[in-house]
N, C-alpha and C positions, 0 to 999 in steps of 0.2 A: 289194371285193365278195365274195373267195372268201372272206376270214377273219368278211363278216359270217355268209355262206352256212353258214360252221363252226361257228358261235358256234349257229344256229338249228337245224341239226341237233343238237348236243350238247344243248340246252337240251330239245328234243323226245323225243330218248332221255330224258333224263333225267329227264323226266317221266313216261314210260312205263316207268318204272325197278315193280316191282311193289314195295308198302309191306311188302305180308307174303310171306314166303318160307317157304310150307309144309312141314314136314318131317316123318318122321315118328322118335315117338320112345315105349321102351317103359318099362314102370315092370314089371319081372323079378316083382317081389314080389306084383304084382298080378294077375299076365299080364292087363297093360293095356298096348295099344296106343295113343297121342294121335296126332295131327296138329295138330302147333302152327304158328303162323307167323312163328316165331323160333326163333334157337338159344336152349333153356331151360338155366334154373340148375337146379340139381335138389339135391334136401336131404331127410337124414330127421331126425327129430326127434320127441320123445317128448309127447304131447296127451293130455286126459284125454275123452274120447270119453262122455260116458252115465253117466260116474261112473268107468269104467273107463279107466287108464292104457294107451296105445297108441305103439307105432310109427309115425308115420305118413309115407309117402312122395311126396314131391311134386316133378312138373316145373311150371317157369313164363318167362312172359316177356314183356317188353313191346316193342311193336309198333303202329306208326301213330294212338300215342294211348289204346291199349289195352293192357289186364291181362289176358293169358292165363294160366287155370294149374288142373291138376289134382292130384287130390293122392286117395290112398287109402291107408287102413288095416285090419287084422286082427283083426273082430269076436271075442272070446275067448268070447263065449256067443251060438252061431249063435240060441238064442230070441230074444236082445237087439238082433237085426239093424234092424226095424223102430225100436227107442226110439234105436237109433245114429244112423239116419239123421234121424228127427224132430229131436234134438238137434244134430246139426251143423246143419243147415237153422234151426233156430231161433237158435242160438250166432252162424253168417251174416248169418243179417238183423236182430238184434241190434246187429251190430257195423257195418252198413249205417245203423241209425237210420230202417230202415225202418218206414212204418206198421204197425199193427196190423192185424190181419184182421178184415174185420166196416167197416174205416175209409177215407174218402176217400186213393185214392192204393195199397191194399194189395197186397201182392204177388198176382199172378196166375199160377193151379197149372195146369199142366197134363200126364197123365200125361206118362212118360219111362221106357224102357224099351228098352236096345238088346240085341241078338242076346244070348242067354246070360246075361241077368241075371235075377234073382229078379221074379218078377212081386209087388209089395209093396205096399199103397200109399202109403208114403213116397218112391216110389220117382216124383221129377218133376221138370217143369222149371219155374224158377219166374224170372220175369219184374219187376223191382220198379225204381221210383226213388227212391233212395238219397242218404246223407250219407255224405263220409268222414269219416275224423278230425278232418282239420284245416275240415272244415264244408262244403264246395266237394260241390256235387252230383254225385250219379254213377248212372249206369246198370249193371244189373246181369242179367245172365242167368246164370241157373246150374241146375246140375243133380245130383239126388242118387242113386245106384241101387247095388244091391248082388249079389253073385255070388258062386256056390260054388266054392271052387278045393280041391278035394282033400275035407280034414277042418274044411276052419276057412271061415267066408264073410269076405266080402273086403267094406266098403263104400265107397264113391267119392263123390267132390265133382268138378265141373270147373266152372270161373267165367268170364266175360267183364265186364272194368267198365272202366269207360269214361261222356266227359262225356254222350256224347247214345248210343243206345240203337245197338248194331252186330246188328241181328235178322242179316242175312244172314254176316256174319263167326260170328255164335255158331252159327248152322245148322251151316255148312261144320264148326266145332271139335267142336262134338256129334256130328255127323254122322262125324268121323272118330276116335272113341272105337269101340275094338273089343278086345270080350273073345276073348282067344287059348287 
């Protein structure tokens, strides 16, 4: 009776065990603060942004089924800030095999704009049901905004995807995006 009693307790913790383990974590280059709910990989790597060649720096991670991950780069011509960010947004859902705009299914914009970013409006969060690669559907929340850091503007992406749509896990990841 006691080792069933043991068996039902560990199985009960372990249920209660939490999927995501929030942490937080910064990107220097950015002064970007995330809150992800995993230990992220982190990588920089060179992307062609708008035409223009960039640095770009990105944490991410997967978690309870889902793709966390932000990632930002160093706008070289602050006019260019809004065609950067129209372009990664579209480069995104491109690569999602999302619908068109205008089309059953198209992504859904809504502003986005945390403490200290550029008030732009490419500057959103945008909601879509997607394809990946390999064809398997995916849900997709992401977010595009940009900020002034010194002489040069900074633009930002953070993503959540995932099979069926995490509204409340993307709030919380959004919601803990903070320009420092």
């Amino acid at each position: 009776m006691l080792r069933i009693l043991c068996v039902a307790v560990l199985g009960t913790l372990a249920a209660c065990s939490p999927a995501l383990d929030w942490r937080l974590v910064t990107i220097p280059e950015a002064g970007l603060q995330a809150s992800l709910p995993c230990k992220p990989d982190q990588v920089q790597r060179s992307v062609e942004l708008a035409g223009t060649p960039v640095d770009m720096h990105m944490s991410g991670c997967e978690a309870d089924g889902a793709t966390f991950a932000v990632a930002c780069a160093a706008v070289q011509d602050p006019a260019q800030t809004g065609a950067a960010l129209t372009h990664w947004r579209a480069a995104v859902l491109a690569g999602l095999q999302a619908p068109a705009e205008g089309h059953a299914g198209a992504p859904r914009n809504m502003p986005f704009l945390p403490t200290g970013a550029l008030s732009i409006p490419p500057s959103v969060r945008t909601e879509v049901q997607g394809r990946s690669r390999d064809g398997a559907s995916v849900a997709a929340q992401a977010v595009w905004f940009a900020r002034v850091q010194g002489a040069r503007v900074q633009a930002c992406h953070a993503i959540v995807l995932s099979a069926q749509p995490r509204l409340a896990q993307a709030d919380q990841f959004f919601a803990g995006l903070v320009l420092q």
